[in-house]
C-alpha positions as CSV (number, residue, x, y, z in Angstrom):
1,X,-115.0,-43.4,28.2
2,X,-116.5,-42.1,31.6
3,X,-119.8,-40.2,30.6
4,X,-118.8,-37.9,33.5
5,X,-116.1,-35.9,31.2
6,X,-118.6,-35.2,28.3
7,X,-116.2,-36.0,25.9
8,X,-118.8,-38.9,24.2
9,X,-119.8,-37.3,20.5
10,X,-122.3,-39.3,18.4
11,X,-121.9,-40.3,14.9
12,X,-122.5,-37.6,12.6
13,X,-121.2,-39.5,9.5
14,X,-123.9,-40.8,6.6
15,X,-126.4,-43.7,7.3
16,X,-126.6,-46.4,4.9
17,X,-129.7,-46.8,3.6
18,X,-132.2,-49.4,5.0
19,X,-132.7,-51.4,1.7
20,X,-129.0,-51.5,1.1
21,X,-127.9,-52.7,4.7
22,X,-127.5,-56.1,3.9
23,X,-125.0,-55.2,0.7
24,X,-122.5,-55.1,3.7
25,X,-122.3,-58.7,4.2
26,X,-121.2,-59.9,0.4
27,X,-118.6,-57.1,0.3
28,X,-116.5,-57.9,3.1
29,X,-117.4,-62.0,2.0
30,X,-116.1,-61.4,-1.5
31,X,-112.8,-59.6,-0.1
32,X,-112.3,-62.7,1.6
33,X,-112.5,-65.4,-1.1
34,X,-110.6,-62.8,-3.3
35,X,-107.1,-64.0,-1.0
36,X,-107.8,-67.8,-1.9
37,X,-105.9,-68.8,-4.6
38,X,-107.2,-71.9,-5.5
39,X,-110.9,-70.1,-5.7
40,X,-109.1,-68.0,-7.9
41,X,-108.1,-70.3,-10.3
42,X,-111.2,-72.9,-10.0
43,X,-113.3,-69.5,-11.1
44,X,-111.2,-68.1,-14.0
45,X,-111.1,-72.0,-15.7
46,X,-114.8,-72.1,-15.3
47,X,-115.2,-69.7,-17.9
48,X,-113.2,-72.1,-20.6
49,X,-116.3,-73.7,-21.7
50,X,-118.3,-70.3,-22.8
51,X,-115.1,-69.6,-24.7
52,X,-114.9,-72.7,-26.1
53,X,-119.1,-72.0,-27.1
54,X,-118.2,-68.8,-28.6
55,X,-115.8,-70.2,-30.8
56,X,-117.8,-72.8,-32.3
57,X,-120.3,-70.5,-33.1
58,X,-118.2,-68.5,-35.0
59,X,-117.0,-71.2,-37.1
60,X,-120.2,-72.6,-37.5
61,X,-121.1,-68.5,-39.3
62,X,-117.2,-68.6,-40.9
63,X,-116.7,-70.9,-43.6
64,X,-113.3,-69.6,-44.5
65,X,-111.5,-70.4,-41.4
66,X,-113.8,-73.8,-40.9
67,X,-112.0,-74.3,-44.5
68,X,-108.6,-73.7,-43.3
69,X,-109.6,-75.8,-40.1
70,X,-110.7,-78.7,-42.0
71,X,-113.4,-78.8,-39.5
72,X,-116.2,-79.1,-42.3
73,X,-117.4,-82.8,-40.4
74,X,-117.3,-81.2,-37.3
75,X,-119.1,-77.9,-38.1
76,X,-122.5,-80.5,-39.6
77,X,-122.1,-82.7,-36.3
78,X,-122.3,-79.0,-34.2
79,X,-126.0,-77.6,-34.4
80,X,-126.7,-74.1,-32.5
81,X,-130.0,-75.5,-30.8
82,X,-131.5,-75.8,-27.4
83,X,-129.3,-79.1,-27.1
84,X,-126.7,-76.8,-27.5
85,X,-127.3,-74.0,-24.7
86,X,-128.5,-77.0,-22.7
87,X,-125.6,-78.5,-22.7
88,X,-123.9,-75.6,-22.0
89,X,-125.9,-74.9,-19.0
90,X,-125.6,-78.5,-17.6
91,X,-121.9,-78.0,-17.6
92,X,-121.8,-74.6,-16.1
93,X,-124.1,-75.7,-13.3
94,X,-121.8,-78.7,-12.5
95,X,-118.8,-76.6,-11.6
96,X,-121.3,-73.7,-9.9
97,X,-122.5,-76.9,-7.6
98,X,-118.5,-77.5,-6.8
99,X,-118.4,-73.5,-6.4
100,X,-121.2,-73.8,-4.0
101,X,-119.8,-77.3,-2.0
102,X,-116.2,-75.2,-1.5
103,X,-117.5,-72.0,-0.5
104,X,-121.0,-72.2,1.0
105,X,-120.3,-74.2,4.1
106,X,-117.8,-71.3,5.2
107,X,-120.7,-68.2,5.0
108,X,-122.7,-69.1,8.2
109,X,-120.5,-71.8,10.1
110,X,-118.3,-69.4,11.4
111,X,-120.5,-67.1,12.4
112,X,-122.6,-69.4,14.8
113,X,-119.6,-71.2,16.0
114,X,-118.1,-68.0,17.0
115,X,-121.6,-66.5,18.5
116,X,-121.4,-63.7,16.0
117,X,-125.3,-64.0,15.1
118,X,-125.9,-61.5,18.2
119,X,-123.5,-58.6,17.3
120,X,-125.4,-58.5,13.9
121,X,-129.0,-58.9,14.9
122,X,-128.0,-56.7,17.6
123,X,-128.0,-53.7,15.1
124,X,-130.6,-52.3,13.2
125,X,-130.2,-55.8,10.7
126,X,-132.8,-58.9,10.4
127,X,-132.6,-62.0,10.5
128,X,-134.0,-61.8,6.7
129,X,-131.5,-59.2,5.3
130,X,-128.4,-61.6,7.5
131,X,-129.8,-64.5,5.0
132,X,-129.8,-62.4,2.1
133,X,-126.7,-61.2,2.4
134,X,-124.8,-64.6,2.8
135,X,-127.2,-65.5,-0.1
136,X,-126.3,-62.7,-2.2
137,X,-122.7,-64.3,-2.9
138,X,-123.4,-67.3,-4.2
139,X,-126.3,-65.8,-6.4
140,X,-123.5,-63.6,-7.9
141,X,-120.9,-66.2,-8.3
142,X,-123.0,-68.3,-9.6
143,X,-124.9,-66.2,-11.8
144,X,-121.3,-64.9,-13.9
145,X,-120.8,-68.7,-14.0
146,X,-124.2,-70.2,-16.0
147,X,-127.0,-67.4,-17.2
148,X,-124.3,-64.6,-18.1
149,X,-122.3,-66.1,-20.1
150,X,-125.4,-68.2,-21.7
151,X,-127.3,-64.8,-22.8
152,X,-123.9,-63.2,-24.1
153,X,-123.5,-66.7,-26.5
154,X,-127.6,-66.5,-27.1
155,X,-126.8,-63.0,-28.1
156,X,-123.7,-63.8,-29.9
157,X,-125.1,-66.5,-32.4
158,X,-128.5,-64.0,-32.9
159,X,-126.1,-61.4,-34.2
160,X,-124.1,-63.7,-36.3
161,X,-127.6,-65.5,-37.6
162,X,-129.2,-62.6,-38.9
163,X,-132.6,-60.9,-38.3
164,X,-135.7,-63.0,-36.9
165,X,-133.5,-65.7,-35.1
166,X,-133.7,-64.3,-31.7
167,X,-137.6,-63.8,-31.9
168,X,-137.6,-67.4,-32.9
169,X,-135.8,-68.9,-30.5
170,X,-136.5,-66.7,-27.1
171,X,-137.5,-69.8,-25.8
172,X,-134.1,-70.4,-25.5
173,X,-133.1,-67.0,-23.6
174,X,-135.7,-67.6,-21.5
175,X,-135.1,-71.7,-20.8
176,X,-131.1,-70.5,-20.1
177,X,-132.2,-67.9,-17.5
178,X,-135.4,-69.3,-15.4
179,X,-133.3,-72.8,-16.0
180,X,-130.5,-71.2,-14.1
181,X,-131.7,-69.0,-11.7
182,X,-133.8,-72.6,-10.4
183,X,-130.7,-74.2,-10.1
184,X,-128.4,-71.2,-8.5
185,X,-131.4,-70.7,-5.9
186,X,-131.9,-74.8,-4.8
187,X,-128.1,-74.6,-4.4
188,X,-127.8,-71.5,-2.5
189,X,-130.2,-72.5,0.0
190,X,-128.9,-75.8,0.9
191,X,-125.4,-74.8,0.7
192,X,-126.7,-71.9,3.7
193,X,-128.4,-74.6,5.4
194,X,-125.9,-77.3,5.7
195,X,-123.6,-74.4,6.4
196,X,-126.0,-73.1,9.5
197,X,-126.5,-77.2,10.8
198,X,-122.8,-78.6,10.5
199,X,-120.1,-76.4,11.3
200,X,-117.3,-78.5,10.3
201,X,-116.7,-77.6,6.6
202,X,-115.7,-80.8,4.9
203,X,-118.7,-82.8,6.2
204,X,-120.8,-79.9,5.0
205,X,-119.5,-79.6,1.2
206,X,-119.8,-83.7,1.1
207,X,-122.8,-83.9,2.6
208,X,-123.8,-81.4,-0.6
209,X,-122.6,-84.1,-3.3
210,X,-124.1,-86.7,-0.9
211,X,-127.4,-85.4,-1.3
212,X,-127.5,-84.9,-4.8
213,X,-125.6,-88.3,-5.9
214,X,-126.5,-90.6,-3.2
215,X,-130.1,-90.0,-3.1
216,X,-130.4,-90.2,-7.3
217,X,-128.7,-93.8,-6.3
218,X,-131.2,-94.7,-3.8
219,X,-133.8,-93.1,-5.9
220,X,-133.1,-95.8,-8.9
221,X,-133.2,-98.3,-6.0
222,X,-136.2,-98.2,-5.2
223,X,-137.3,-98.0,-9.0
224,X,-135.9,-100.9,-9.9
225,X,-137.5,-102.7,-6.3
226,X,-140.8,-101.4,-6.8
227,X,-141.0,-101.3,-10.6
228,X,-142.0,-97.6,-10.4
229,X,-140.5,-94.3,-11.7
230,X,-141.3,-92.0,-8.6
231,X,-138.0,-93.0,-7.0
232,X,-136.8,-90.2,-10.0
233,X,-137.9,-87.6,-7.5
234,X,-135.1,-88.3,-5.1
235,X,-132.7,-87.7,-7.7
236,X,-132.0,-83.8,-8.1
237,X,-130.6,-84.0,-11.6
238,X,-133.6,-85.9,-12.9
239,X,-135.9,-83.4,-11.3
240,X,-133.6,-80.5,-12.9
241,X,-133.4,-81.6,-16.0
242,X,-137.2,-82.5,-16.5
243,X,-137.5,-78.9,-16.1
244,X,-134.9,-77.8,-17.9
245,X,-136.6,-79.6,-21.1
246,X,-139.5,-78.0,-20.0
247,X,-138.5,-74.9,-19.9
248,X,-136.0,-74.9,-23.1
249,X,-138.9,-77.0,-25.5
250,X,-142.3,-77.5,-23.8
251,X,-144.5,-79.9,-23.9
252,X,-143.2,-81.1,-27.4
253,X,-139.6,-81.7,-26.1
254,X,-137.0,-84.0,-28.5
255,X,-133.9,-83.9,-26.1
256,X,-132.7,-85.8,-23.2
257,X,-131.3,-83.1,-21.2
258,X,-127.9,-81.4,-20.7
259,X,-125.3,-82.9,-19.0
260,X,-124.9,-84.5,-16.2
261,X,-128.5,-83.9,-16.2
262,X,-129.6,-86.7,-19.0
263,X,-133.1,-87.9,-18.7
264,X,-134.2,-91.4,-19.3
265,X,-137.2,-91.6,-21.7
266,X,-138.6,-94.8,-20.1
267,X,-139.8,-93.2,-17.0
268,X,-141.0,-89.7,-17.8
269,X,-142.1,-87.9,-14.2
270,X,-144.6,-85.5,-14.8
271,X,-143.0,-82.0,-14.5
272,X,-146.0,-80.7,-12.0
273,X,-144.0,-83.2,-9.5
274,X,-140.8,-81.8,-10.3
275,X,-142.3,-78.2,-9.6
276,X,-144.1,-79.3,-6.1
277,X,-140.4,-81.5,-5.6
278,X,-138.3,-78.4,-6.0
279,X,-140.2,-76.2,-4.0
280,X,-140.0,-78.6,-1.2
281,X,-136.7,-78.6,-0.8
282,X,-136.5,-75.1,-0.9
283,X,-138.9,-74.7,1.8
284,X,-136.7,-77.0,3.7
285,X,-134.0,-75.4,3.3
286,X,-135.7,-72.3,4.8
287,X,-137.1,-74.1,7.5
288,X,-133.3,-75.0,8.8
289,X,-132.1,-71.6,8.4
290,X,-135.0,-70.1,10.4
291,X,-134.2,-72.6,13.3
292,X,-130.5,-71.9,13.5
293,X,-130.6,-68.3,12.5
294,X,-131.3,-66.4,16.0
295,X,-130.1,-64.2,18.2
296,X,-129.5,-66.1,21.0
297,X,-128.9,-69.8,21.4
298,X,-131.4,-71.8,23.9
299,X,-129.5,-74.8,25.1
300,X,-131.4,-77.4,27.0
């Protein structure tokens, strides 16, 4: 438009608030994923296992129909504990790390092959608020996948329990949510920074399972070569889990974990180490996102 004709207006429409920018990034994201079918379907099956939760709490609280069920053997085997919720958590967080593998390496990959990192920094929009919005997906995918559902069952199986038994057992609520939120974050982060350092999507999501299988494998290597247990800190799920026992019992823990997150009582690591473990990773992860995510691309 020439400026000579003084036709040029400026915008005169609202301005979205500064702390609600970044918002803009998950909503057009989740439009996307919403036309994948096979997302679709991956994330509606996920919840089968919190139905299947809810259920047995019920008949645990209902002897007529564990009557009619003939599932008296059953119901004595099942006990509403922290093994219980634990186990539920491990699962949940199993399929949220497949959620993460298929969906992560397509949030910032695209962007820097495309060099579409300048037309958003190029606007009043951080580097920062750019992160938190690609992380702001997975935290909400994630989150209706493992701590959601887990509060709603916590709740579910206080209410059919009686008075006191929440009070008691807020270890639990609290183990279900700090548990989760340490596993959606560690994912998020890596899934981002994979995304930001290989573009191709396939090598990204594999290199996610690589990292979290094939180093526990070469982490029991070197245990078994050097007759030590500190090869355990290679291995995400044992570092997890630790915490997760942690977090769900104390000091005075009796389980072995949820699963795919099992423990192995011979070679206890100390959870101090699994604390100063997980937050280097984390700070990895945030190391490779700060070098990729720029404006502009120096190539030497």
């Amino acid at each position: 438009m020439a400026v000579y004709k003084k036709t040029y207006r400026p915008y005169e429409g609202g301005v979205t608030a500064g702390w609600k920018r970044f918002l803009t990034i998950p909503r057009y994201a989740l439009e996307d994923l919403q036309r994948s079918r096979f997302l679709n379907i991956f994330y509606i099956a996920s919840f089968a296992y919190p139905v299947i939760a809810a259920i047995v709490i019920y008949l645990e609280h209902n002897l007529a129909a564990l009557q009619g069920l003939s599932a008296e053997k059953i119901a004595a085997v099942v006990s509403i504990d922290s093994g219980f919720f634990m186990s539920f958590l491990g699962w949940q967080s199993m399929l949220a790390l497949f959620l993460a593998a298929f969906i992560g390496p397509g949030l910032v990959s695209p962007d820097l092959a495309n060099n579409a990192l300048s037309l958003y920094l190029a606007r009043p929009f951080s580097r920062t608020e750019y992160v938190l919005g690609k992380l702001s997906v997975l935290l909400l995918l994630m989150s209706l996948m493992t701590w959601v559902p887990g509060l709603l069952l916590f709740s579910y199986q206080g209410y059919l329990e009686g008075q006191g038994w929440m009070a008691a057992n807020a270890r639990i609520a609290a183990g279900l949510f700090f548990g989760a939120w340490i596993w959606i974050l560690l994912l998020s982060l890596l899934a981002l920074a994979l995304s930001a350092w290989v573009k191709w999507k396939p090598a990204a999501g594999a290199l996610m399972f690589g990292i979290f299988f094939v180093a526990a494998g070469f982490g029991q290597a070197i245990n078994q070569v050097e007759d030590t247990k500190w090869g355990l800190l290679l291995s995400v799920p044992s570092v997890i889990g630790t915490l997760w026992v942690w977090l769900f019992e104390g000091n005075r823990s009796q389980s072995t974990g949820g699963v795919f997150f099992r423990l192995d009582r011979s070679a206890v690591i100390p959870v101090e180490d699994c604390w100063a473990t997980l937050a280097a990773l984390c700070l990895i992860c945030l190391y490779m996102l700060a070098r990729k995510i720029r404006g502009a691309e120096v190539v030497k």
